[in-house]
N, C-alpha and C positions, 0 to 999 in steps of 0.2 A: 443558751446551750453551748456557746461557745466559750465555757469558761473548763470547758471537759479537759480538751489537750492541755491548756495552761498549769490544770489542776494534776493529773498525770504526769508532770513534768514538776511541779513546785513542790508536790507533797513530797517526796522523797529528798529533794537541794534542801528545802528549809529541816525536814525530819532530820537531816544527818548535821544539819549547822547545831540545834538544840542537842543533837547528840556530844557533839563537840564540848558542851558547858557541860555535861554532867560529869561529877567526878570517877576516875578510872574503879575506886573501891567500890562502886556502888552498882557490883556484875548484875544484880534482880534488875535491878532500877534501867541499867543501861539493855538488858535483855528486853522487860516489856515493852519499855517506850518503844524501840527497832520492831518489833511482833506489830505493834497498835499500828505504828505508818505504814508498816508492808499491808495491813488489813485493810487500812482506809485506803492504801492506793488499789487495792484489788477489787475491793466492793466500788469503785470508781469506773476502774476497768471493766467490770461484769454490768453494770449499769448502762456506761457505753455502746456494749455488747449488742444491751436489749435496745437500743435505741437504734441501733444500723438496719438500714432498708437495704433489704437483698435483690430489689426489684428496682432500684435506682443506680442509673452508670455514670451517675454524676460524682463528683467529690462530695464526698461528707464531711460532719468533723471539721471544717476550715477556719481558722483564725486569721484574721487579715488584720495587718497594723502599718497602717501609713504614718508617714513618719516623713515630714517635709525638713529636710536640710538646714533650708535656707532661714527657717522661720529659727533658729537656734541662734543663728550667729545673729 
């Protein structure tokens, strides 16, 4: 389940980079594909929604990425 925030955040960066390739004359083309990714990050959102516990004081939702330095160099 921790792929919610990731998904919240990448559907829209990667939807506007494919926005980018498609050509300017093609207003239908460039209209629905923008409609489709605001849809899927919405039904992502309301999903999420359903999944938050009102009864918990703890963080939800958290993505943790350790990422050790030293192991690159």
């Amino acid at each position: 389940m921790n792929i919610i925030i990731s998904s919240l955040l990448g559907l829209p960066f990667f939807g506007s980079l494919i926005l980018l390739m498609i050509p300017k004359h093609k207003h239908d083309t460039l209209r629905f594909f923008s409609l489709f990714v605001a849809l899927i990050t919405f039904l992502v959102s309301v999903f999420m929604w359903f999944l938050f516990d009102k009864s918990s004081n703890s963080f939800q939702f958290c993505e943790v990425f350790y990422f050790n330095f030293f192991e690159v160099l």
